[in-house]
The first five atom37 places (N, CA, C, CB, O) and aatype in JSON, in Angstrom:
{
  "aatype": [20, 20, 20, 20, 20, 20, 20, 20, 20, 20, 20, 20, 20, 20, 20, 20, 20, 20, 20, 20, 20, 20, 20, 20, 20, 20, 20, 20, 20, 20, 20, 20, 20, 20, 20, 20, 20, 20, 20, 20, 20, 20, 20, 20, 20, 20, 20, 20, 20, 20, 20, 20, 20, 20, 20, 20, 20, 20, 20, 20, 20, 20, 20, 20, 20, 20, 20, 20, 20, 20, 20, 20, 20, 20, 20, 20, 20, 20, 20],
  "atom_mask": [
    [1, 1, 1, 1, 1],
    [1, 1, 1, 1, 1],
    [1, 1, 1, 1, 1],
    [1, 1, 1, 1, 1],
    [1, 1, 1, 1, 1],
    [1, 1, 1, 1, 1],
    [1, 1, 1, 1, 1],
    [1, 1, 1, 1, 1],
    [1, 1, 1, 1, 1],
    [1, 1, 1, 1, 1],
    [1, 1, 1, 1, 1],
    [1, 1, 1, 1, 1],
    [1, 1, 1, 1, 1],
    [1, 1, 1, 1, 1],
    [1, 1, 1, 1, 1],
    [1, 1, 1, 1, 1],
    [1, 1, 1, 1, 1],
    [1, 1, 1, 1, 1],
    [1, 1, 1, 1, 1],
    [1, 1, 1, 1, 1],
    [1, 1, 1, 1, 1],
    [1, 1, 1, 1, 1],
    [1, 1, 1, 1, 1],
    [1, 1, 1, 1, 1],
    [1, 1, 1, 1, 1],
    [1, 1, 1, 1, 1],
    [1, 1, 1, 1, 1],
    [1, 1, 1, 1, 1],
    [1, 1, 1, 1, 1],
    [1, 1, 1, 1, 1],
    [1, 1, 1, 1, 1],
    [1, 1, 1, 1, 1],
    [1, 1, 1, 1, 1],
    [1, 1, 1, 1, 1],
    [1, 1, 1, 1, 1],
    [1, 1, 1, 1, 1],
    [1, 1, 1, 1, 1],
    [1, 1, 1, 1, 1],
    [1, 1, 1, 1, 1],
    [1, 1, 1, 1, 1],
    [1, 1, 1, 1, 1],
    [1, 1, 1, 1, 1],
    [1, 1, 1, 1, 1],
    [1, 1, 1, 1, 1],
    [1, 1, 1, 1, 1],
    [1, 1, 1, 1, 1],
    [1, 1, 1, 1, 1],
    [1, 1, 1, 1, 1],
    [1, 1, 1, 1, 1],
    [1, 1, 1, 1, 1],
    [1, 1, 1, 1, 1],
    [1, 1, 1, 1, 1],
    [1, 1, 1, 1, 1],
    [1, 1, 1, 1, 1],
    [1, 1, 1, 1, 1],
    [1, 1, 1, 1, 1],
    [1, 1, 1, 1, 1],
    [1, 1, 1, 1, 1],
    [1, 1, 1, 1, 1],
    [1, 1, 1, 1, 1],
    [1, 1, 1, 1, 1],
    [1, 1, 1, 1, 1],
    [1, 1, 1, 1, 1],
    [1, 1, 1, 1, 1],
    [1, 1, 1, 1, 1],
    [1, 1, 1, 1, 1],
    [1, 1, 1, 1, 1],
    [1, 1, 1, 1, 1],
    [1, 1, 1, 1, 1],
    [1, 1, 1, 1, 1],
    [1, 1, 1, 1, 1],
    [1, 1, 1, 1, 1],
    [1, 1, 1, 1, 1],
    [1, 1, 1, 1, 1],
    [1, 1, 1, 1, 1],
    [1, 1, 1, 1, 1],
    [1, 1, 1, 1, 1],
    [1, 1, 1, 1, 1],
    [1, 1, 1, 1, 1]
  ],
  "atom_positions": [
    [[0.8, -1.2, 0.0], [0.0, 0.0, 0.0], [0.84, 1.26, 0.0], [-0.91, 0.0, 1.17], [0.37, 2.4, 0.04]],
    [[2.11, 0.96, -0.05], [2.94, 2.12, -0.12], [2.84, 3.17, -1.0], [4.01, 1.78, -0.25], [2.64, 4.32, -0.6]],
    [[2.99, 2.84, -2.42], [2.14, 4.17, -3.08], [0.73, 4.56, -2.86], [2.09, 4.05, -4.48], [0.36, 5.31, -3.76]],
    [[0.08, 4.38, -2.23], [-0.85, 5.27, -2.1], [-1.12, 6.03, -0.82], [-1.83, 4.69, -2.44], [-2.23, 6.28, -0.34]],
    [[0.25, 6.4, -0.3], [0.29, 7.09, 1.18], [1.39, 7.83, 0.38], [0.67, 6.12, 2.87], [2.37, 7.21, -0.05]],
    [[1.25, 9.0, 0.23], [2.73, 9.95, 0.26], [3.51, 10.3, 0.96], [2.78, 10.88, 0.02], [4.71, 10.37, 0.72]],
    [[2.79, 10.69, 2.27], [3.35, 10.87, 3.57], [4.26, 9.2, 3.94], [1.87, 11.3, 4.76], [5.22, 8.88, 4.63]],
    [[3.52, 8.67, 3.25], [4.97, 7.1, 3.91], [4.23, 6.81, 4.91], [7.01, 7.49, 4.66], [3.61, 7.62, 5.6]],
    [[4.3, 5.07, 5.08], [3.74, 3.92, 5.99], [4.88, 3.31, 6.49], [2.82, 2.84, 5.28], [6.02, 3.27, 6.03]],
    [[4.42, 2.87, 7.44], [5.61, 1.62, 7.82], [5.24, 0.5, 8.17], [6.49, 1.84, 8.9], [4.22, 0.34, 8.84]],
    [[6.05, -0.53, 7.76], [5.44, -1.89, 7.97], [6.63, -2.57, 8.95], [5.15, -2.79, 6.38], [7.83, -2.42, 8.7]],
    [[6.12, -3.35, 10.14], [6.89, -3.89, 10.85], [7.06, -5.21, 10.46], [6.57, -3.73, 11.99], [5.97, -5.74, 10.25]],
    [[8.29, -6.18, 10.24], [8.01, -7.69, 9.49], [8.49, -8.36, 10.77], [9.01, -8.19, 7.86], [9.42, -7.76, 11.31]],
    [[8.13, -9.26, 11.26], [8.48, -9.81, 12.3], [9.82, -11.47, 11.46], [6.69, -10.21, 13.25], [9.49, -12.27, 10.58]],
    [[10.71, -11.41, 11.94], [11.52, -12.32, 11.48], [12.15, -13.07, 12.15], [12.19, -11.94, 10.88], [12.77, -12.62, 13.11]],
    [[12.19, -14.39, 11.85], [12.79, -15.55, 12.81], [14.19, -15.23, 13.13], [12.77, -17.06, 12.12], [14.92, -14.66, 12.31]],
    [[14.61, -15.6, 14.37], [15.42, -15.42, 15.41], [17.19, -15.85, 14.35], [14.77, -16.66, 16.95], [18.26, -15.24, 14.33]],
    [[16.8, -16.93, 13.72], [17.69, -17.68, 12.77], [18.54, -16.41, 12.26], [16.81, -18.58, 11.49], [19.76, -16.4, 12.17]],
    [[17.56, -15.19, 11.9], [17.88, -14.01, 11.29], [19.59, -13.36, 11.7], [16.64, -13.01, 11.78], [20.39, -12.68, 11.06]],
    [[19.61, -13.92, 12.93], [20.96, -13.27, 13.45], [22.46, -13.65, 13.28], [20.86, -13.29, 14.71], [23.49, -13.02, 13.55]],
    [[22.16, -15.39, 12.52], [23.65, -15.97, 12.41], [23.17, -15.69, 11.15], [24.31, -17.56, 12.95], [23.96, -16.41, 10.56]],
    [[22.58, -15.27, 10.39], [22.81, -14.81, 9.11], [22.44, -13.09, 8.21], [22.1, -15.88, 8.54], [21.52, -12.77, 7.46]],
    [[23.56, -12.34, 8.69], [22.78, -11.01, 8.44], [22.85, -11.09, 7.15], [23.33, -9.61, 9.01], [22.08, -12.05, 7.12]],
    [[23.04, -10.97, 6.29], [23.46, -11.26, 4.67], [22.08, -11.6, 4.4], [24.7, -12.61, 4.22], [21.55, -10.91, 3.52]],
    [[21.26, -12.66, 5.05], [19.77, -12.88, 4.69], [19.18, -11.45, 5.07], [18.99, -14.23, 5.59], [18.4, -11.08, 4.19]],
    [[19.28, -10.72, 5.9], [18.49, -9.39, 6.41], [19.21, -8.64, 5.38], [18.66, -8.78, 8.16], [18.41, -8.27, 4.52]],
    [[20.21, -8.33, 5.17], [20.7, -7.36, 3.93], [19.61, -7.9, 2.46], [22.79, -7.72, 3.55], [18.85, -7.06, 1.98]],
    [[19.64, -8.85, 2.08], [18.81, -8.93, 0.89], [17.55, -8.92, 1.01], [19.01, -9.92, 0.21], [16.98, -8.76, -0.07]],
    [[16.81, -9.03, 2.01], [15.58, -8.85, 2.32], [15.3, -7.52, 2.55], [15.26, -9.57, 3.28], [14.12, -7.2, 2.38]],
    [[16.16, -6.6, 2.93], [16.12, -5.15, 2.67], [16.02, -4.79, 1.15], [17.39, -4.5, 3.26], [15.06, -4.12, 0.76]],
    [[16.88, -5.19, 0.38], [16.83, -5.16, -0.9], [15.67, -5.36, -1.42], [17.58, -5.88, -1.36], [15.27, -4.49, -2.21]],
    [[14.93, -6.37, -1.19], [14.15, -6.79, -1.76], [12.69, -6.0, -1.64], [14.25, -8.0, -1.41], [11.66, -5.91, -2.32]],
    [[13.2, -5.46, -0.39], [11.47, -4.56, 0.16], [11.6, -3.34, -0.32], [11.07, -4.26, 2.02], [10.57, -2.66, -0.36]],
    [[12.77, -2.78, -0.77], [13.28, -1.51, -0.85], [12.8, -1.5, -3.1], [15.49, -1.5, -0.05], [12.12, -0.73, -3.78]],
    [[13.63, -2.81, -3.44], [12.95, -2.48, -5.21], [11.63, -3.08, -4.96], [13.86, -3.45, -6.85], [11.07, -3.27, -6.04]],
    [[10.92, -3.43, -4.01], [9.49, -4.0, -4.34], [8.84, -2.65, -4.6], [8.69, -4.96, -3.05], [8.24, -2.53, -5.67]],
    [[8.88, -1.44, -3.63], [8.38, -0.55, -3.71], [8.12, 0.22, -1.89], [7.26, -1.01, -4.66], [7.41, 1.15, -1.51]],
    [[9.01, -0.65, -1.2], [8.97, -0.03, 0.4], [9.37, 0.8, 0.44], [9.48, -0.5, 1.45], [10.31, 0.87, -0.36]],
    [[9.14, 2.0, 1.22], [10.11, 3.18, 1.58], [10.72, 3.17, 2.78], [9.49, 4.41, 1.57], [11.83, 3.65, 2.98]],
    [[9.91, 2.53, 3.74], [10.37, 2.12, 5.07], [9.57, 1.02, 5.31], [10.26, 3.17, 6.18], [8.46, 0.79, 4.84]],
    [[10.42, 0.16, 6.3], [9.96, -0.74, 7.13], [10.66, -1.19, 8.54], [9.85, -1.72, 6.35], [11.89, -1.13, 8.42]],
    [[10.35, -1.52, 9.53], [10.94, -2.67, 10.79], [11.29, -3.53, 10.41], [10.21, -3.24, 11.77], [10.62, -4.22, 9.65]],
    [[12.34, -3.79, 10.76], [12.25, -5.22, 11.59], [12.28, -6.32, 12.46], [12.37, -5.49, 11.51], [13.38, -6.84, 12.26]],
    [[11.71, -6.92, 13.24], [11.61, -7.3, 14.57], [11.51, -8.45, 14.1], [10.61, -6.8, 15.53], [11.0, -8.97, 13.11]],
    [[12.52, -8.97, 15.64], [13.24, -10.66, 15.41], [12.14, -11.18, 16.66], [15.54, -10.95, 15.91], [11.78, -10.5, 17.62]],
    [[11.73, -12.6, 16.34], [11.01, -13.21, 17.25], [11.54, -13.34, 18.4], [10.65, -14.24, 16.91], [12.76, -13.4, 18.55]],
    [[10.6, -13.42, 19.46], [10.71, -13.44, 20.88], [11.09, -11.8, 21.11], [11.92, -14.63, 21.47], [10.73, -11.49, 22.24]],
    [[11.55, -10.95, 20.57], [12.06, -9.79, 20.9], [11.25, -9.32, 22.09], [12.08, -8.88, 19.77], [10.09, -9.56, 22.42]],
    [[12.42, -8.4, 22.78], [10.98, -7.4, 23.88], [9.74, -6.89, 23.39], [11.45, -5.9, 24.47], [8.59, -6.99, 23.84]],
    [[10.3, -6.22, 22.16], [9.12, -4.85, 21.52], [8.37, -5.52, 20.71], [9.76, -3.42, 20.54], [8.89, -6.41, 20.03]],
    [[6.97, -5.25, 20.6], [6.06, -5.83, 20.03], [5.15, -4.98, 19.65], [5.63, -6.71, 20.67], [5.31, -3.86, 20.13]],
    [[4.43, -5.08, 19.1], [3.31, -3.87, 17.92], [1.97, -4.4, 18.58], [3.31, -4.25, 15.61], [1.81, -5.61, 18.4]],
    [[0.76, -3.63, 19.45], [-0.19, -3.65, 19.61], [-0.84, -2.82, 19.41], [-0.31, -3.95, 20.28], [-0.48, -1.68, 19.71]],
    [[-2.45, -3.15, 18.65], [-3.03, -2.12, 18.1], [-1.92, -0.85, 18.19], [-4.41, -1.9, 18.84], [-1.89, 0.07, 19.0]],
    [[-1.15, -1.09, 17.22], [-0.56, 0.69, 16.76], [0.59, 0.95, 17.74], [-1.94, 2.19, 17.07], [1.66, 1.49, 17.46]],
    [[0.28, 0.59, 18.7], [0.96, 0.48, 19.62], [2.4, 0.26, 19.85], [0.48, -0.14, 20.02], [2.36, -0.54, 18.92]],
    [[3.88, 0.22, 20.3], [5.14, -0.12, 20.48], [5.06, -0.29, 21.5], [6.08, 0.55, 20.17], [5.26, 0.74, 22.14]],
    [[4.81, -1.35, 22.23], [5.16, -1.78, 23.59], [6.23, -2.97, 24.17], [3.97, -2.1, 24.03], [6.14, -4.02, 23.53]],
    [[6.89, -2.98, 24.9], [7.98, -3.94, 25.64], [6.97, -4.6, 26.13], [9.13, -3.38, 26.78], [5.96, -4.03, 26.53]],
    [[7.23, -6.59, 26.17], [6.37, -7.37, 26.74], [7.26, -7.09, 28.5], [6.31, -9.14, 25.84], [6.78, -7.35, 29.6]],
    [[8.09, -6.73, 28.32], [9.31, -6.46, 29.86], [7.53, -5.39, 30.72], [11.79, -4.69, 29.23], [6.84, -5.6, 31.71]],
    [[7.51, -4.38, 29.7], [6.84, -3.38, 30.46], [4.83, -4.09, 30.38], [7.28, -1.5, 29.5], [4.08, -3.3, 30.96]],
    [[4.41, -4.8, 30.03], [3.55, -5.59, 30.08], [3.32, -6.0, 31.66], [3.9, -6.6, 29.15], [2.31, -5.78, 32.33]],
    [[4.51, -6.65, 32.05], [4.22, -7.67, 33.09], [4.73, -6.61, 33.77], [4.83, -9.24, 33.19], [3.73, -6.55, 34.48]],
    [[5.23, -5.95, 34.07], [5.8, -4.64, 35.3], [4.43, -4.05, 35.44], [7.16, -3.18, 34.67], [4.09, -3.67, 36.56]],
    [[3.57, -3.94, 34.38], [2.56, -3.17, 34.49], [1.46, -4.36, 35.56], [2.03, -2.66, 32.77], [1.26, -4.28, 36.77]],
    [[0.94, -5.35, 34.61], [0.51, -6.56, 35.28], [0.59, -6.14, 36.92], [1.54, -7.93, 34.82], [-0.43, -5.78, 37.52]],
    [[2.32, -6.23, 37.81], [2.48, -6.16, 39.01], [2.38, -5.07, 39.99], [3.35, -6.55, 39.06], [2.39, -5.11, 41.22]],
    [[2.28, -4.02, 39.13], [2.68, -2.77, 39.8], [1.66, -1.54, 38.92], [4.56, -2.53, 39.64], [1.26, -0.63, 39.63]],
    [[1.33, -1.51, 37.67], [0.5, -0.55, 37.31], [1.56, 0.57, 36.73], [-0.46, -0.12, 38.55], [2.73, 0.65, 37.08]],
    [[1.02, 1.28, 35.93], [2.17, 1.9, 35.17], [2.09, 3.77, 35.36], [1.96, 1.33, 33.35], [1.13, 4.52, 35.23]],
    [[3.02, 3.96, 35.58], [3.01, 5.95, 35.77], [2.79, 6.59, 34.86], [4.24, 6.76, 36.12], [2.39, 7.75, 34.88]],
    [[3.03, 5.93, 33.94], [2.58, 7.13, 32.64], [1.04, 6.55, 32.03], [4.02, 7.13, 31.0], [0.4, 7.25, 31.25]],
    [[0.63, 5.43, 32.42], [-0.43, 4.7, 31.94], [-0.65, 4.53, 30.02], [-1.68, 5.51, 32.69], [-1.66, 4.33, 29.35]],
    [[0.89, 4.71, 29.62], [0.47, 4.36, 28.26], [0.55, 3.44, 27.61], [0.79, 4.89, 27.59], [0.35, 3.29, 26.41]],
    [[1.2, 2.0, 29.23], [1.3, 0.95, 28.72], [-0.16, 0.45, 28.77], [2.33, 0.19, 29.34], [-0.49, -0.17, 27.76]],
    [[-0.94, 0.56, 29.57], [-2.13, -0.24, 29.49], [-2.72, 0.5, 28.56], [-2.95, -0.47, 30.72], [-3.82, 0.0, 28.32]],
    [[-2.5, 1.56, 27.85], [-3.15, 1.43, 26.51], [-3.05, 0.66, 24.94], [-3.1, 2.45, 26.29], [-3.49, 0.84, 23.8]],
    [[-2.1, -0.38, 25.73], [-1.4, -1.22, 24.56], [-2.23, -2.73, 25.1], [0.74, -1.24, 24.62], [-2.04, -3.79, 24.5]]
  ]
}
């Protein structure tokens, strides 16, 4: 959907962990999103802290802190 946002989208790709003994696979997969027609994108390796909810960027770390204790800025429980 990238051309039809001018202002630019971003897409987060979530990618297996494997991703890390091989950066050379993440270099061409950049490539590949970049002549598909991406202008930007993420990318997030499985299990990672940060995770995308509704819209959201939240740490699963700050999830469960919240869970125990409740959060001061309260913008995790808006995730």
């Amino acid at each position: 959907h990238h051309q039809y946002y001018t202002a630019g989208i971003s897409d987060i790709l979530t990618i297996d962990e494997t991703v890390k003994a091989n950066p050379q696979a993440m270099f061409q997969l950049c490539k590949g999103a970049l002549s598909s027609g991406f202008r930007e994108f993420s990318a997030n390796v499985t299990n990672n802290d940060l995770v995308r909810v509704t819209g959201y960027m939240v740490k699963r770390s700050d999830i469960e802190t919240f869970k125990q204790c409740g959060s001061r800025t309260n913008t995790t429980g808006l995730a």
